[in-house]
mmCIF file of the C-alpha atoms, coordinates in Angstrom:
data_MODEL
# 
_entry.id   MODEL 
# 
loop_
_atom_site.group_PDB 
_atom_site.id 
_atom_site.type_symbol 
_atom_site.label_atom_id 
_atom_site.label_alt_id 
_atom_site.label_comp_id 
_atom_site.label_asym_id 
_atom_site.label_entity_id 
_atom_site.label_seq_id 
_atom_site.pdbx_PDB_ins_code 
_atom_site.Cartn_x 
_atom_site.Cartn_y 
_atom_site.Cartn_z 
_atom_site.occupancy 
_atom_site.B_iso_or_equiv 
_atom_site.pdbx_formal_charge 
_atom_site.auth_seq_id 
_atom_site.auth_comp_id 
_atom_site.auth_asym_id 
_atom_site.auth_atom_id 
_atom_site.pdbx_PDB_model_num 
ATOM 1   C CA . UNK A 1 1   ? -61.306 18.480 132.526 1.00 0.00 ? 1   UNK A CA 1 
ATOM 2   C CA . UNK A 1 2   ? -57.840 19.141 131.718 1.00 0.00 ? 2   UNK A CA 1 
ATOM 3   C CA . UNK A 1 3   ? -54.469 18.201 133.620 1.00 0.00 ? 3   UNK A CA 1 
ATOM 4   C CA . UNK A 1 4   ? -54.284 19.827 137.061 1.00 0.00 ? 4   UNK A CA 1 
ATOM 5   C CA . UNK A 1 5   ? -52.355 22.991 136.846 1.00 0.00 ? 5   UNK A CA 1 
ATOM 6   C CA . UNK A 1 6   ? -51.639 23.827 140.650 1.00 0.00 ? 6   UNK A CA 1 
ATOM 7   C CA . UNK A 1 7   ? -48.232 23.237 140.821 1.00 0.00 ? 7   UNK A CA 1 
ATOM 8   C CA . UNK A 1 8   ? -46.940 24.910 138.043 1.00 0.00 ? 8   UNK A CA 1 
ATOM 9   C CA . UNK A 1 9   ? -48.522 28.203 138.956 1.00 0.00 ? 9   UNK A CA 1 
ATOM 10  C CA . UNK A 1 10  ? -47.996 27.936 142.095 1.00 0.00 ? 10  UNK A CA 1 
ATOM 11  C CA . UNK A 1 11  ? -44.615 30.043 141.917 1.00 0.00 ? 11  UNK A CA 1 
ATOM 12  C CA . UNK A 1 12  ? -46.365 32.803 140.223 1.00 0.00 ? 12  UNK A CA 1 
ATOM 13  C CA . UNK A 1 13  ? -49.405 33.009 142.418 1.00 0.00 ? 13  UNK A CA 1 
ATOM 14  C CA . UNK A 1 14  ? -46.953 33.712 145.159 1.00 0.00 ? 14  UNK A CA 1 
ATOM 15  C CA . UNK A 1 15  ? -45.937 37.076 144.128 1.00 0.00 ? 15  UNK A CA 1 
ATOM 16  C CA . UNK A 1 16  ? -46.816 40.844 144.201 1.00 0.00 ? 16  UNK A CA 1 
ATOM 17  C CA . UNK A 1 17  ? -50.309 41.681 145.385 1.00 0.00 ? 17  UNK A CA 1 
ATOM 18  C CA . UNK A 1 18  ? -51.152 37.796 145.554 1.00 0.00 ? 18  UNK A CA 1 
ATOM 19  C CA . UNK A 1 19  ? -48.399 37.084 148.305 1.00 0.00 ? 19  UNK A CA 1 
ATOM 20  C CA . UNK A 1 20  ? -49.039 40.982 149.698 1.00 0.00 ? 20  UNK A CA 1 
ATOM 21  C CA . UNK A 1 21  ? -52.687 40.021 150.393 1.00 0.00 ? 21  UNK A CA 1 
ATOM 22  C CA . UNK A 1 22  ? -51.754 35.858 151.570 1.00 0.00 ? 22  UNK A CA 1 
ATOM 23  C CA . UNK A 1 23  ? -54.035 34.552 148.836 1.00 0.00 ? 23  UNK A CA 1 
ATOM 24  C CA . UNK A 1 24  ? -52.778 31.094 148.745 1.00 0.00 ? 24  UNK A CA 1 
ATOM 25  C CA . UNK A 1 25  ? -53.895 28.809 145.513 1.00 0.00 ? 25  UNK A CA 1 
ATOM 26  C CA . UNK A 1 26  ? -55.758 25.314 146.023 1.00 0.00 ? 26  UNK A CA 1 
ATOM 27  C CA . UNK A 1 27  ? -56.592 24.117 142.465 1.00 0.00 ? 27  UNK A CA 1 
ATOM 28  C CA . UNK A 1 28  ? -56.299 24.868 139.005 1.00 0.00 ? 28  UNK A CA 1 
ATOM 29  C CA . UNK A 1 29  ? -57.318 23.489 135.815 1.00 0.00 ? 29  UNK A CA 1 
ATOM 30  C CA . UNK A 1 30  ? -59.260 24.894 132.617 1.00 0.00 ? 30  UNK A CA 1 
ATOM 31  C CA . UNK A 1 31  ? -62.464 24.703 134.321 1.00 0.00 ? 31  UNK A CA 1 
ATOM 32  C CA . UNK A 1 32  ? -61.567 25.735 138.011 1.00 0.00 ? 32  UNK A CA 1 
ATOM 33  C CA . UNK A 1 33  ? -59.477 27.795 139.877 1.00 0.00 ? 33  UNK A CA 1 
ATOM 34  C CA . UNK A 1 34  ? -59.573 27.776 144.056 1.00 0.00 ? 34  UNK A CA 1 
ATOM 35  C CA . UNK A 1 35  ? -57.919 30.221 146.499 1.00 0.00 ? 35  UNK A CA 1 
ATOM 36  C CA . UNK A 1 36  ? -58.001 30.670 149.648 1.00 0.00 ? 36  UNK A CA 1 
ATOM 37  C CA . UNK A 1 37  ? -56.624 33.432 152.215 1.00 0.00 ? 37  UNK A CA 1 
ATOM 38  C CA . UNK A 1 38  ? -57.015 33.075 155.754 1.00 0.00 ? 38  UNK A CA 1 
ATOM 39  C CA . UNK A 1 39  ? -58.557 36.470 157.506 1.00 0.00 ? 39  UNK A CA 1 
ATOM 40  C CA . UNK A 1 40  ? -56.364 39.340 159.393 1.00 0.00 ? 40  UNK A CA 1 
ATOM 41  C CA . UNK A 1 41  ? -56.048 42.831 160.083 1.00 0.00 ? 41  UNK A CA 1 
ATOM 42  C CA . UNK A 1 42  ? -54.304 43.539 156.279 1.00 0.00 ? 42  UNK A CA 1 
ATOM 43  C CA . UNK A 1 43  ? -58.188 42.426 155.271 1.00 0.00 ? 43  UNK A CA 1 
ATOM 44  C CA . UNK A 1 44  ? -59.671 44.786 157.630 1.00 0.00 ? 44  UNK A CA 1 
ATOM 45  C CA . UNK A 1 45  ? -61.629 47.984 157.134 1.00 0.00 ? 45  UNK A CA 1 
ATOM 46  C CA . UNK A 1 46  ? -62.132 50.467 159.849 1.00 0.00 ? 46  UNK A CA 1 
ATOM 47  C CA . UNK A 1 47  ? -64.928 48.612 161.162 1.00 0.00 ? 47  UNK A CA 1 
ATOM 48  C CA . UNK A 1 48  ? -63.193 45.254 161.865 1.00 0.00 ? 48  UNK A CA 1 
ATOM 49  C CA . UNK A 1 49  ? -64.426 43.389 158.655 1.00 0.00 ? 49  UNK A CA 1 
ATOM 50  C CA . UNK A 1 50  ? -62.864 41.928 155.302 1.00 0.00 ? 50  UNK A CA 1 
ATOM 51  C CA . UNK A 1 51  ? -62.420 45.303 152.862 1.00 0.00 ? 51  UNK A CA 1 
ATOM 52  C CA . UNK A 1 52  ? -64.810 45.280 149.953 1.00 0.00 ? 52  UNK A CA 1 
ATOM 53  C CA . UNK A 1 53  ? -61.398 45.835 147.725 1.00 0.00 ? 53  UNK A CA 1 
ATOM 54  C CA . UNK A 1 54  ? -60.122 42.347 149.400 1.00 0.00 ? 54  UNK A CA 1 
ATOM 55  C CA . UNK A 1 55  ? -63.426 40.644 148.198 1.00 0.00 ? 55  UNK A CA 1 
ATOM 56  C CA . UNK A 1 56  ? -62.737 42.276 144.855 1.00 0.00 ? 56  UNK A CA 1 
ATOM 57  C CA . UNK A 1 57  ? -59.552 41.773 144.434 1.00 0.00 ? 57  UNK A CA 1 
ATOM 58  C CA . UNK A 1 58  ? -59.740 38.207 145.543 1.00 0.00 ? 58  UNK A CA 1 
ATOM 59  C CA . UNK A 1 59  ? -62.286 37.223 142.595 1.00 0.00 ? 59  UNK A CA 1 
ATOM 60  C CA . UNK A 1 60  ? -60.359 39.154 140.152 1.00 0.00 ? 60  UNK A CA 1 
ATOM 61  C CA . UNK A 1 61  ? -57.168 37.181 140.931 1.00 0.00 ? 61  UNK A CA 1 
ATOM 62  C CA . UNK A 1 62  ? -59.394 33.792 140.963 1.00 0.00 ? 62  UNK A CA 1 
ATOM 63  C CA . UNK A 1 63  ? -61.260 34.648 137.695 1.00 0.00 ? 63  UNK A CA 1 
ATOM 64  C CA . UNK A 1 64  ? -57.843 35.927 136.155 1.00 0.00 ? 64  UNK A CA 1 
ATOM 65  C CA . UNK A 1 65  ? -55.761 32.644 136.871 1.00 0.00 ? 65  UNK A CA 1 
ATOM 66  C CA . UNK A 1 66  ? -58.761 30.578 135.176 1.00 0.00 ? 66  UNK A CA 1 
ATOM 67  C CA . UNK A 1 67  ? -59.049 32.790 132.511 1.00 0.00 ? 67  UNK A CA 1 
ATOM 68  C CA . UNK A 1 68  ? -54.645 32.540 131.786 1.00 0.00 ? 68  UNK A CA 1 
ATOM 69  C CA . UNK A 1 69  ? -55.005 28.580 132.122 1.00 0.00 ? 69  UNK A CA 1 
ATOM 70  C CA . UNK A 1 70  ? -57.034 28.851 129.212 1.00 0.00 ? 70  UNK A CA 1 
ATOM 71  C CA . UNK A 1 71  ? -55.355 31.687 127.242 1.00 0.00 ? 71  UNK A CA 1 
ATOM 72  C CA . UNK A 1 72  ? -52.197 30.584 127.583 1.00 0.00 ? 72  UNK A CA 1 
ATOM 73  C CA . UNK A 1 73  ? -53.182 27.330 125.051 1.00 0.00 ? 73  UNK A CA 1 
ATOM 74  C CA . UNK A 1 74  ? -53.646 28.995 122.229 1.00 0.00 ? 74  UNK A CA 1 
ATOM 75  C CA . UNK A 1 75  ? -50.372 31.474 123.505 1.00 0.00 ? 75  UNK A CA 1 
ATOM 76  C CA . UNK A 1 76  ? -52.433 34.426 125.420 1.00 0.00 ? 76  UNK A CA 1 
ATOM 77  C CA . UNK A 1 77  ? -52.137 36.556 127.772 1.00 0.00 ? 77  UNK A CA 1 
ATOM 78  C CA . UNK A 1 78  ? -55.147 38.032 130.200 1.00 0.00 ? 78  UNK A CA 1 
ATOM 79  C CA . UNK A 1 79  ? -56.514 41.178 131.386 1.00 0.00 ? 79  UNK A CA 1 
ATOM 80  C CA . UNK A 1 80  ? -59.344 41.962 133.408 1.00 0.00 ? 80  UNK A CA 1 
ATOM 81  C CA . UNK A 1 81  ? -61.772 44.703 132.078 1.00 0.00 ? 81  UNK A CA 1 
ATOM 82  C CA . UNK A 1 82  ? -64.656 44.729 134.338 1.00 0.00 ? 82  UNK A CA 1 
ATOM 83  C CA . UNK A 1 83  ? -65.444 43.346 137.982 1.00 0.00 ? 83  UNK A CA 1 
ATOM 84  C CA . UNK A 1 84  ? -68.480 43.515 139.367 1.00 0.00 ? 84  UNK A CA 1 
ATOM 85  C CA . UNK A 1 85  ? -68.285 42.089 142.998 1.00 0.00 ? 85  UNK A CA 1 
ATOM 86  C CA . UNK A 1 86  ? -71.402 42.143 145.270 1.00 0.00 ? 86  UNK A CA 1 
ATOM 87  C CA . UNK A 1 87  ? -70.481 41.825 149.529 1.00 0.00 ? 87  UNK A CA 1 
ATOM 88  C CA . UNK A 1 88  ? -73.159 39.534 150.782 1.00 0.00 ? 88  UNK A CA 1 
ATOM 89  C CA . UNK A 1 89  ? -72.190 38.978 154.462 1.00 0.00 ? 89  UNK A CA 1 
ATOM 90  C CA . UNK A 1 90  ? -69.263 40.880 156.625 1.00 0.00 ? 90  UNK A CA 1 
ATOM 91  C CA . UNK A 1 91  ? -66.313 38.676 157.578 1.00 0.00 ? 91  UNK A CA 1 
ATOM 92  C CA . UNK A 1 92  ? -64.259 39.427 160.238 1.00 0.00 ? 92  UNK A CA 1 
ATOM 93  C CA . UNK A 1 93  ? -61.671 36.721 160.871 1.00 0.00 ? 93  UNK A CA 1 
ATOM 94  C CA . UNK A 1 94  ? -60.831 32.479 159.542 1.00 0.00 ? 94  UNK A CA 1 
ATOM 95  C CA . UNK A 1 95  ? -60.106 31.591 155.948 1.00 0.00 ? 95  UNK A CA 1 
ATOM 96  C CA . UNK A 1 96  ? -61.918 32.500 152.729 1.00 0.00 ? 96  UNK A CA 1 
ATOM 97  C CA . UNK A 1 97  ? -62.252 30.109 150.312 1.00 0.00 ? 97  UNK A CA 1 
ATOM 98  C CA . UNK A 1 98  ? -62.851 31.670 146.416 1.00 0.00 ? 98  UNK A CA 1 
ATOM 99  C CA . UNK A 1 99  ? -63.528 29.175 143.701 1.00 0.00 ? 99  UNK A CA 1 
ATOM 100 C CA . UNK A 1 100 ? -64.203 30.208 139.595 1.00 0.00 ? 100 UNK A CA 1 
ATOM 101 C CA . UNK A 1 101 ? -66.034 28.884 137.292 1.00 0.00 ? 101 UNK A CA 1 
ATOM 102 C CA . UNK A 1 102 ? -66.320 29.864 133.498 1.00 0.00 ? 102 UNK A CA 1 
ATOM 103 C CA . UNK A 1 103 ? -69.606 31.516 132.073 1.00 0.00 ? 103 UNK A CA 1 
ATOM 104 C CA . UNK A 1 104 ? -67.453 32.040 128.187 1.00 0.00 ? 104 UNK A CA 1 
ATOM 105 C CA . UNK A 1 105 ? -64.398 31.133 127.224 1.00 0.00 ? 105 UNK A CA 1 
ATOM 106 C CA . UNK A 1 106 ? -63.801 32.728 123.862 1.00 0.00 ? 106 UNK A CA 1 
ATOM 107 C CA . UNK A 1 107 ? -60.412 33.482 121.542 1.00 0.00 ? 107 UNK A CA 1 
ATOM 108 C CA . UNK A 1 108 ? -61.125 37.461 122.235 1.00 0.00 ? 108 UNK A CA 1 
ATOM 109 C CA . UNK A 1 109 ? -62.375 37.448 125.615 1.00 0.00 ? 109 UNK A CA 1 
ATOM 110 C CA . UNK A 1 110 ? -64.045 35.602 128.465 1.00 0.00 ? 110 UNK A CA 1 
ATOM 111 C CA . UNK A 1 111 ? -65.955 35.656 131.370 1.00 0.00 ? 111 UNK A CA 1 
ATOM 112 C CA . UNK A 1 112 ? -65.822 34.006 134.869 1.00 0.00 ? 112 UNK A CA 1 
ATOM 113 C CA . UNK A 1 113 ? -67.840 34.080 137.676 1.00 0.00 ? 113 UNK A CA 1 
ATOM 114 C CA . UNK A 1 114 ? -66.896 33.587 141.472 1.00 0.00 ? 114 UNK A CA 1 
ATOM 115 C CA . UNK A 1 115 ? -68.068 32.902 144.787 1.00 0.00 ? 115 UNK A CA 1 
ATOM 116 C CA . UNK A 1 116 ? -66.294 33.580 148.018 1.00 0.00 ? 116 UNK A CA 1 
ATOM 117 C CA . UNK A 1 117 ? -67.610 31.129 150.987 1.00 0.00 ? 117 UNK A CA 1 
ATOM 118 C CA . UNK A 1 118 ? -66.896 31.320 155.047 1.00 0.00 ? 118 UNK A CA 1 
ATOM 119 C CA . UNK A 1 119 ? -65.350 28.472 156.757 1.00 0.00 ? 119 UNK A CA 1 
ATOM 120 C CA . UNK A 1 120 ? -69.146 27.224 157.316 1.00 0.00 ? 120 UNK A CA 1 
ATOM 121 C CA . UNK A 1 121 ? -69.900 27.375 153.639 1.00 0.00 ? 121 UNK A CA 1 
ATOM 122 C CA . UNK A 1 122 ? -71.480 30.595 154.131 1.00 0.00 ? 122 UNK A CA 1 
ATOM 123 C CA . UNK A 1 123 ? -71.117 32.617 150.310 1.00 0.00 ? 123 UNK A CA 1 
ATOM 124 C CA . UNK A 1 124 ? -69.381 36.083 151.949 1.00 0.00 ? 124 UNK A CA 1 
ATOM 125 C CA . UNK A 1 125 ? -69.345 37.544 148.282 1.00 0.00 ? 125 UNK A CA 1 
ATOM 126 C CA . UNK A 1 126 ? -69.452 36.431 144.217 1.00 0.00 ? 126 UNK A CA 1 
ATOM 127 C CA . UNK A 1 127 ? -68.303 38.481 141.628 1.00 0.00 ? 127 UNK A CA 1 
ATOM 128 C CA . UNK A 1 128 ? -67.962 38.119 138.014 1.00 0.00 ? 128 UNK A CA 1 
ATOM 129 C CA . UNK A 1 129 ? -65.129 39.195 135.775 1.00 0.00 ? 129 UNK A CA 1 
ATOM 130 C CA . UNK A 1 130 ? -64.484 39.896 132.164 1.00 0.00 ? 130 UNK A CA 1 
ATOM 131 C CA . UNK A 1 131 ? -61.492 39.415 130.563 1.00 0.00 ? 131 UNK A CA 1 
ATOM 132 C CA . UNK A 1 132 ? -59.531 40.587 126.941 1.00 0.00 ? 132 UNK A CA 1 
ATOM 133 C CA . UNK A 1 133 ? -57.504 37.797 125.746 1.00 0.00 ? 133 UNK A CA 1 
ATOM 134 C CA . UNK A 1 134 ? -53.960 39.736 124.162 1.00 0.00 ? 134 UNK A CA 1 
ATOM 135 C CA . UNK A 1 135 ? -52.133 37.937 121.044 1.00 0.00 ? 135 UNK A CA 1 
ATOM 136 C CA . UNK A 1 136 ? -48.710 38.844 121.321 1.00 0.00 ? 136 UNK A CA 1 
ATOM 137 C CA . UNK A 1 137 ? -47.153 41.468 120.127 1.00 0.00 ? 137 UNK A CA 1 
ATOM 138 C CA . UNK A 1 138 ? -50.094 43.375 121.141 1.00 0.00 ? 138 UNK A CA 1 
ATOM 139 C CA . UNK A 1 139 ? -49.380 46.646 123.288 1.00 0.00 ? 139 UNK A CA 1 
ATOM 140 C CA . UNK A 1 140 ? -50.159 46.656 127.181 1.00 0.00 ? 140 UNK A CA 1 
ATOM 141 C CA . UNK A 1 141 ? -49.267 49.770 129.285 1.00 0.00 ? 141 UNK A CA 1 
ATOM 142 C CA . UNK A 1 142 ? -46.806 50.754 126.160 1.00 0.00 ? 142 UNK A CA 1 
ATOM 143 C CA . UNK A 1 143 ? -45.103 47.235 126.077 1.00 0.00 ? 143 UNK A CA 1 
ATOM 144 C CA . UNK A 1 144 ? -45.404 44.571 123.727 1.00 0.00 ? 144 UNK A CA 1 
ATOM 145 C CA . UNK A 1 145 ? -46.418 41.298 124.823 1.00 0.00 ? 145 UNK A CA 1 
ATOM 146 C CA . UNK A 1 146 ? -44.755 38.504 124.775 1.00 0.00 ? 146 UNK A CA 1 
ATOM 147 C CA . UNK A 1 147 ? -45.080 34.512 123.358 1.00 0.00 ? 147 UNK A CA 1 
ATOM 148 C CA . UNK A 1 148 ? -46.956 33.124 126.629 1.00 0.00 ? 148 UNK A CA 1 
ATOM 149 C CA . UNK A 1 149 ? -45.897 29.600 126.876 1.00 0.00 ? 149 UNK A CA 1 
ATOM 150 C CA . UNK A 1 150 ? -47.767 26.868 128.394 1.00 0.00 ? 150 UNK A CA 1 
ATOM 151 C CA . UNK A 1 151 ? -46.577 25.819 131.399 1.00 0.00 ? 151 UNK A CA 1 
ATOM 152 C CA . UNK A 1 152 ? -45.477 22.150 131.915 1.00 0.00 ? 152 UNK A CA 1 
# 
């Protein structure tokens, strides 16, 4: 397993829809990423429970760190390109706890799967995510992408 990454992506874990949605990150390294959020109304749908887009979005971002700790090596960037997230069981309120693990981890793309648990262990949703791994230079939303760096 490779050196614990936490720390150094902490900083950019806390920022735009991460930070808007209180995901919070607990580990990372090449073969495991944890986050967790803690349950309240910005989670809610109209009915009282966690949004199906929260579930979503929370193994995308979970799947998308993993999949960056291990693109960034070879100097790689990361973009998701499909989700598939099932809902097994409505949450309501208390913290979420997401945790990835890779199913490939190839030079052109890879794929992680996640599972969301309850506080009692209880999986609330799993999801698994496919990702394009971007050389740079290579175009993204009409930019060109730059040298990712490893982070120290």
């Amino acid at each position: 397993m490779q050196d614990d990454k936490t720390a150094s992506l902490q900083e950019h874990t806390l920022i735009g829809f991460d930070a808007a949605m209180g995901f919070r990150l607990v580990r990372a390294t090449a073969d495991e990423v944890v986050l967790e959020y803690d349950v309240d109304e910005r989670h809610h749908q109209p009915y009282g429970i966690v949004h199906g887009g929260v579930h979503c979005a929370a193994i995308e971002s979970a799947c998308s760190m993993a999949a960056g700790i291990n693109a960034i090596a070879r100097g790689q960037a990361v973009v998701g390109v499909e989700n598939h997230t099932s809902f097994i069981h409505a949450v309501r309120r208390g913290r979420v706890r997401v945790t990835a693990t890779p199913l490939s981890r190839g030079r052109r793309s890879q794929i992680w799967e996640a599972t969301a648990r309850d506080e009692s262990g209880r999986v609330v949703s799993s999801g698994r995510v496919r990702l394009l791994c971007l050389d740079a230079g290579s175009d993204l939303a009409g930019e060109k992408i730059a040298r990712v760096e490893p982070a120290r």
